[in-house]
N, C-alpha and C positions, 0 to 999 in steps of 0.2 A: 116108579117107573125108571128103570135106566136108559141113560142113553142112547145105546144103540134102539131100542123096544120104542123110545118117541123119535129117531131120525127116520123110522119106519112110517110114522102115524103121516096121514094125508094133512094136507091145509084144510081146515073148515071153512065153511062159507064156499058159495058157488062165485065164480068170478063173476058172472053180472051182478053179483050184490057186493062185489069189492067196488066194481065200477060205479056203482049207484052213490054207495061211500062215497069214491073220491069227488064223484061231480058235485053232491051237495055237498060238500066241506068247501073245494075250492068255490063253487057256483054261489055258495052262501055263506059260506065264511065259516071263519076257524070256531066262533062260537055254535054255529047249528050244529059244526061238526064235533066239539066236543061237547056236545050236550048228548047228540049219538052216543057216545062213547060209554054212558052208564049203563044202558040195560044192556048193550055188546059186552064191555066188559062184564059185568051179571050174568049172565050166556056161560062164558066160557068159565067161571069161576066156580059155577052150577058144573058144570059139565065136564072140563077135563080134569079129572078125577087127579090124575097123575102129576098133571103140574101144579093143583092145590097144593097133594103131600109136599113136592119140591117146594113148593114157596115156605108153606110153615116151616119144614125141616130149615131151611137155611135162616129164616127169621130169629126161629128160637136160636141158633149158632151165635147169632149178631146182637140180640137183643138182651140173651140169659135170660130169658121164659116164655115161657105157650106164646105162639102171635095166637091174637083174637082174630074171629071172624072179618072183624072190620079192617085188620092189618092186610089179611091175605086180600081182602077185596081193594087195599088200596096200594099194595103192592103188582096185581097184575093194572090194576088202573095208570101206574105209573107208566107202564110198560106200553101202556094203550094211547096215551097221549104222545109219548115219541114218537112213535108211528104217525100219530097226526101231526103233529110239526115236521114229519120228514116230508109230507105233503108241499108245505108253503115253504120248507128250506130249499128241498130242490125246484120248486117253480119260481124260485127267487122272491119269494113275497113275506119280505124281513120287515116290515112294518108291525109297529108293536115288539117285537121280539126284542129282549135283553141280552146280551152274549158279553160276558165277561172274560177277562183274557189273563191267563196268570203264569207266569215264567215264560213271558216271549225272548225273556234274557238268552234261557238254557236254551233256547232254539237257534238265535242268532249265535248265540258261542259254539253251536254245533257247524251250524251253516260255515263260519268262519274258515274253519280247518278245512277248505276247498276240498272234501270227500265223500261227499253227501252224506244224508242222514236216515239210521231207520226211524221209524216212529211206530212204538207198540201201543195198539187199543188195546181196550176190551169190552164184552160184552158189559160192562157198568156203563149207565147210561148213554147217551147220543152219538154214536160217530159220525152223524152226519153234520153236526156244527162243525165237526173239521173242514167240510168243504168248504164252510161260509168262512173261516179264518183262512182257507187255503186262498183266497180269494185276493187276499192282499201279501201273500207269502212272495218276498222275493224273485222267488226257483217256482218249479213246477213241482207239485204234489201229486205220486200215484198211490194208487191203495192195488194193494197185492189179494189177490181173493180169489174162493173159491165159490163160484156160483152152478156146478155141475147138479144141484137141485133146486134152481131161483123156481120159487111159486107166482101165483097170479100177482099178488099183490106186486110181489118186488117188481116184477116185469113192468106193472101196468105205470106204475109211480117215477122209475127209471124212464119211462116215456117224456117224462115231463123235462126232464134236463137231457139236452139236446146231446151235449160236450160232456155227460157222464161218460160213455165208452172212452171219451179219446184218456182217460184219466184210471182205465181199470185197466192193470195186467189182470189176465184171468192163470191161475194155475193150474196145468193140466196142458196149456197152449205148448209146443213145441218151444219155442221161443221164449216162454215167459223168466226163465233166468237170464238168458240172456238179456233180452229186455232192462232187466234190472240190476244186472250191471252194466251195463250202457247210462242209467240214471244214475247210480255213483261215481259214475267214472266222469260224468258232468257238473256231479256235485247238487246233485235235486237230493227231492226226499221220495221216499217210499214206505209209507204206512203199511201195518198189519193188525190184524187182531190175534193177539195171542193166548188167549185162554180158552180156547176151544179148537182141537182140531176134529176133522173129520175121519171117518170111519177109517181103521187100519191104517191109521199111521202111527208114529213112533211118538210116544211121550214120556216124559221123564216122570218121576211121584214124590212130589215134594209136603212138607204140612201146608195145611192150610187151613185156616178157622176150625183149630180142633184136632182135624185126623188128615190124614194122607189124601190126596187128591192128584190125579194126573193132569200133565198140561203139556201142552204139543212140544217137541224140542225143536221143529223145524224153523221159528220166527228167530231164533238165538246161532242155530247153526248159522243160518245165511248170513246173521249180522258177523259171527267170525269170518265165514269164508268173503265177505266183501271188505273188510276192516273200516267199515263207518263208525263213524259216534253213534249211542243206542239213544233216545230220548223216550220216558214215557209220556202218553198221551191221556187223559180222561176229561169226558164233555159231560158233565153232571148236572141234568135236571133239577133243578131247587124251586119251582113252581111256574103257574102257566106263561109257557111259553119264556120262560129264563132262566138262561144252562151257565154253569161258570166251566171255565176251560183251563185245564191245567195242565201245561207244560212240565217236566222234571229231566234233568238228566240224570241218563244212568248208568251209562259208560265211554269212554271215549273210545276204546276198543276193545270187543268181545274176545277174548283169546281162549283158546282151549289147545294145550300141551298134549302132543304126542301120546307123551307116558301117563298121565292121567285126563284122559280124553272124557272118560262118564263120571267121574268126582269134577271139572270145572264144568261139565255141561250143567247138574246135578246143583252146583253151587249159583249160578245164574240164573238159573230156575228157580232157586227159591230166594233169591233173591226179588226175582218179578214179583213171585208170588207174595212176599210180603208185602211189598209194596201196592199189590192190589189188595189184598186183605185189609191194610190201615183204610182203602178210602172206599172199600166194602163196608166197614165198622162204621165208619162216621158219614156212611149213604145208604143205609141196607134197603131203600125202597128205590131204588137206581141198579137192583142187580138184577138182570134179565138172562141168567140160566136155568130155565123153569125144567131141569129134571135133577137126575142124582148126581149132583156135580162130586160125591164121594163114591161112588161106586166102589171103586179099587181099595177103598179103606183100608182091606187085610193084606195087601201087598206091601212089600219089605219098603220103609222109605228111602228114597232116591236114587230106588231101581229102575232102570231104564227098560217098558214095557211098551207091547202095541195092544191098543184098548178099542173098543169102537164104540166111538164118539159121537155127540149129536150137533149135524150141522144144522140143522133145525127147528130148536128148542122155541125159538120165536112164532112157530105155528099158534101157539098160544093164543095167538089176536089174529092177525093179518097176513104178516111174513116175515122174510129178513129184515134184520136191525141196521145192517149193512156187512152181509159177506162174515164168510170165517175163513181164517188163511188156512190153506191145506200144508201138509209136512211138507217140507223141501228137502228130509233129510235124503230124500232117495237122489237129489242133486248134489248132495254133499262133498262125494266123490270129483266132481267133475270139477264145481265152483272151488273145490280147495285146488287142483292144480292150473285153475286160470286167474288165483287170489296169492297164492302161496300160504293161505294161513288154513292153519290147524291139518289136520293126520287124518 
């Protein structure tokens, strides 16, 4: 299935049985609730036909042969348990949970340089331990996102953290660039997920595990047009209920040159992209883009295309993982002459 063909596909499950979910997981704990999780996860594993293919197609990438049966079921199960820790992370019930923290160095040395910081996710494991490490962050932490199709789940879960809206730019809001430079210009952070845009925006195609793959170029634009430091982010799942957190810096400032404007965009891009790919390789059951994340394969590498993309891929189980940022590059224009950088 590609992309666009599952950002199409409904949420499964009727919202009274998302609710039934979360009251017994919260009402009785994180054990009844992933004890749940096996025959839901088996449900869907059974069923959506399309995210099966995607799971094996990428496993065999990661692992160099056939996944088994048992891999793809514990592949979307990976996937099924974030979801339930997103439960007790945003109702604040961190008891039991192990949260490991790695390069808080690269964050402070960003922080340092009084120009606030982006911070790139991606759909590999957890975004939502960022908010439990956002918790003792200096600065204020927002995440930039698009929620123009939050399903039941996300909605009902979001209920639970009071202070989650004051901490979302949504994109698409009039104001949301502005917004976000007003947070660099104070020296906060502002998170994104970069490995997935949504439909008809503008992505660059760089390799990636094998063959060409497209990725949004809006998370890279913005970071030139604001000239922050880039930091990557990844909250990786390594068993129940404990995720290690890694920091990395990636640039001190994104530039992109007039005269070759889509060779540095192009060169940034794959740059992320490797860098997501080494801790794809060494987490392939922490990767949660359950379609054709190669779609574009036969397009020319590091041509700069609009594809249409799945903001949605996480219907798989429940719902959002936590948001996908949408392109900014249709801001690009504006932010470069209120930044001065880049053409």
């Amino acid at each position: 299935m590609t992309a666009a063909r599952w950002a199409g596909r409904r949420e499964r499950g009727s919202e009274s049985l998302i609710r039934l979910m979360i009251w017994l997981s919260l009402t009785l704990g994180w054990s009844v609730g992933h004890a749940l999780l096996y025959p839901i996860t088996l449900y869907f594993v059974l069923m959506v036909r399309g995210g099966r293919r995607a799971s094996r197609a990428f496993l065999h990438r990661v692992l160099g042969r056939p996944a088994t049966h048992l891999e793809v079921f514990r592949h979307f199960f990976g996937f099924s348990c974030v979801l339930l820790d997103r439960l007790f992370l945003l109702s604040n019930r961190l008891r039991y949970f192990d949260i490991q923290v790695n390069g808080l160095n690269d964050i402070e040395g960003a922080l340092a340089q009084s120009r606030g910081c982006i911070l790139l996710g991606s759909h590999l494991g957890s975004f939502e331990v960022l908010r439990v490490v956002a918790q003792q962050s200096p600065v204020p932490v927002k995440i930039l996102m698009y929620r123009g199709n939050s399903r039941p789940y996300s909605r009902l879960i979001e209920a639970l953290d009071p202070t989650l809206a004051e901490s979302v730019i949504e994109v698409g809001e009039p104001e949301a660039m502005l917004r976000v430079q007003e947070c660099a210009q104070r020296g906060e952070i502002v998170s994104i997920l970069a490995d997935r845009a949504p439909q008809q925006d503008r992505t660059v195609t760089v390799p990636f595990l094998g063959d060409p793959a497209a990725f949004p170029a809006g998370p890279l634009i913005l970071a030139a047009a604001l000239g922050t430091p880039v930091v990557l982010f990844f909250g990786i799942r390594t068993g129940n209920r404990r995720y290690q957190v890694h920091f990395e810096y990636f640039a001190d400032r994104i530039i992109l040159d007039r005269a070759r404007r889509a060779e540095d965009l192009a060169s940034w891009v794959r740059r992320y992209a490797a860098r997501l790919e080494m801790y794809a390789r060494q987490n392939p059951f922490n990767w949660f883009n359950f379609y054709d994340f190669w779609e574009h394969r036969t397009a020319a590498l590091q041509a700069p295309q609009t594809r249409s993309a799945d903001a949605a891929a996480d219907a798989v189980s429940f719902g959002d993982v936590g948001g996908s940022c949408r392109d900014v590059a249709s801001h690009d224009r504006r932010a470069d002459a209120a930044s001065g950088a880049g053409g």
